[in-house]
C-alpha positions in Angstrom: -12.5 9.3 -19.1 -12.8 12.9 -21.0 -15.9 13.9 -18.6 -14.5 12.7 -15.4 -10.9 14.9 -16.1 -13.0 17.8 -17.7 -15.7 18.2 -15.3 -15.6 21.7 -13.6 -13.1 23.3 -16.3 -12.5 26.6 -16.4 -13.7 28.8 -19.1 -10.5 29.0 -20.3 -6.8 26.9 -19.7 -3.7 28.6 -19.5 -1.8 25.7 -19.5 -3.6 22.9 -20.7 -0.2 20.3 -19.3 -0.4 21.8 -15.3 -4.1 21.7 -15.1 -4.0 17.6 -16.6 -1.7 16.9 -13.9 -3.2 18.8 -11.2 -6.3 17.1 -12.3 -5.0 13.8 -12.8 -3.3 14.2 -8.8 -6.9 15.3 -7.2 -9.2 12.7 -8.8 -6.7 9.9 -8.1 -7.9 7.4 -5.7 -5.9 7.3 -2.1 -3.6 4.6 -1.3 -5.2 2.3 1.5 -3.4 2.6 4.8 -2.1 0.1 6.8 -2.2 0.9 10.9 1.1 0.1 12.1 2.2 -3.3 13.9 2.6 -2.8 17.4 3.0 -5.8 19.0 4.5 -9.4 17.7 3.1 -12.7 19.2 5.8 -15.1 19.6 5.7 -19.4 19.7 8.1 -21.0 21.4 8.3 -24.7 18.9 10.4 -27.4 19.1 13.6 -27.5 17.5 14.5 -28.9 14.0 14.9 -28.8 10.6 11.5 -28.2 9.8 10.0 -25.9 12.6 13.4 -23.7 11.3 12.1 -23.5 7.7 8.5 -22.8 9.0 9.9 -19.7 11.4 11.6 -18.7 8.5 8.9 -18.6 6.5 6.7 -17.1 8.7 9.2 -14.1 9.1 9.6 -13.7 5.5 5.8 -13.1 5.1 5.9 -10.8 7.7 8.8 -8.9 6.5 7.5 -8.3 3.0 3.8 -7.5 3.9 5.4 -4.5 6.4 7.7 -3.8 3.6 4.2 -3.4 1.3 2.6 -0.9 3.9 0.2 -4.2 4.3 -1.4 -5.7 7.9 1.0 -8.5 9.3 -0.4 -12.0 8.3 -2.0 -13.9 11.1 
């Protein structure tokens, strides 16, 4: 971990706490991107107690993987 946050120093640090973090920000792997949803396919199910708990958990998972940044489940 030394040689990947010390590679390239300068010959000399002037402030050994600012050039860790500025390191540290660079060298940091970027988040993955999610592309936006744009469209929402909807099913038209019966009524009743269970297609009702199955829409609701369907929209649950939808919420929290857009709420994550993720891809909408399928």
């Amino acid at each position: 971990m030394r040689a990947a946050l010390t590679d390239g120093l300068p010959p000399r640090v002037y402030s050994p706490r600012a050039l860790i973090e500025n390191r540290l920000r660079r060298k940091r792997p970027a988040p993955p991107t999610a592309g936006p949803v744009t469209t929402v396919e909807v099913e038209t199910r019966t009524p009743g107690a269970s297609a009702y708990r199955e829409a609701a958990r369907r929209g649950g998972a939808l919420a929290w993987a857009l709420l994550r940044g993720q891809a909408a489940p399928t």
